[in-house]
C-alpha positions as CSV (number, residue, x, y, z in Angstrom):
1,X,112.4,69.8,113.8
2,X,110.3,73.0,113.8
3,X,106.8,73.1,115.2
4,X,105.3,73.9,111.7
5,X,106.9,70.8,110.5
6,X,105.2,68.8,113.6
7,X,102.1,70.3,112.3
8,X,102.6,69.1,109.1
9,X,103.7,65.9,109.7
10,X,100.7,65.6,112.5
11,X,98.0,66.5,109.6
12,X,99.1,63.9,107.2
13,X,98.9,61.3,109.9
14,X,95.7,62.0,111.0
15,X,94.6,61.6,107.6
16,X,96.2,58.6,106.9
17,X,94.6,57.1,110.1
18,X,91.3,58.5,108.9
19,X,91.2,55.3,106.7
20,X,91.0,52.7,109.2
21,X,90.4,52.1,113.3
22,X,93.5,51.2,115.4
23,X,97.2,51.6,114.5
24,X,100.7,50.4,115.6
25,X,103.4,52.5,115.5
26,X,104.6,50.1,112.9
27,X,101.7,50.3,111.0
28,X,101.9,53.7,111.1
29,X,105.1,54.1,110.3
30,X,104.5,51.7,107.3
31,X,101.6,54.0,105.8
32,X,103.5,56.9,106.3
33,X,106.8,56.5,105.6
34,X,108.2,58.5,108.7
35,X,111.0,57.7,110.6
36,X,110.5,57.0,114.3
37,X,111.5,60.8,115.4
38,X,109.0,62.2,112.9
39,X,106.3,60.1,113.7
40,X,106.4,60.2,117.3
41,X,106.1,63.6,117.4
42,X,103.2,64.2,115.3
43,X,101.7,61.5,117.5
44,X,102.4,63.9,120.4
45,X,101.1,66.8,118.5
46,X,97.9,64.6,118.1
47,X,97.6,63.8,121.7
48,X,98.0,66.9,123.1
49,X,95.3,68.2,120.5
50,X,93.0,65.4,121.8
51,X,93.0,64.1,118.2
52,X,94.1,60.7,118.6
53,X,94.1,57.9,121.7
54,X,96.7,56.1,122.8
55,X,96.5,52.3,124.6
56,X,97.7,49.3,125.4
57,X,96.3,46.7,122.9
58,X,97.0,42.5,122.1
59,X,100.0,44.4,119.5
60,X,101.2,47.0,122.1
61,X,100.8,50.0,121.9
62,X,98.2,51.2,119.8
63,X,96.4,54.4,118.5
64,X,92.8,55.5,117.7
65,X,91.2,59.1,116.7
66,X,89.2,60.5,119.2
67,X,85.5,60.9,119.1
68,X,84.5,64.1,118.4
């Protein structure tokens, strides 16, 4: 996967996740409709941008955006 794919892919997540607080990968993957590959690493992209949160919540792992 190329990184302007990653970007891509990281954009349209962020947006999805714009509409709501706290996410699964599951749920994410649901809204999205990204395999696991593609997802996690627009998850990374979001990370490392300080975009989105990840922690350990009652479902496992989940992830928020980051306060601005």
């Amino acid at each position: 996967m190329d990184r302007n794919k990653m970007k891509d892919n990281a954009e349209k997540v962020f947006a999805k996740m714009k509409m709501g607080y706290r996410y699964t990968l599951n749920k994410l993957q649901e809204i999205t409709a990204f395999g696991t590959t593609e997802l996690c690493m627009a998850i990374l992209v979001l990370i490392r941008d300080n975009r989105v949160k990840q922690f350990q919540c009652e479902e496992g792992v989940c992830y928020v955006l980051e306060k601005a």
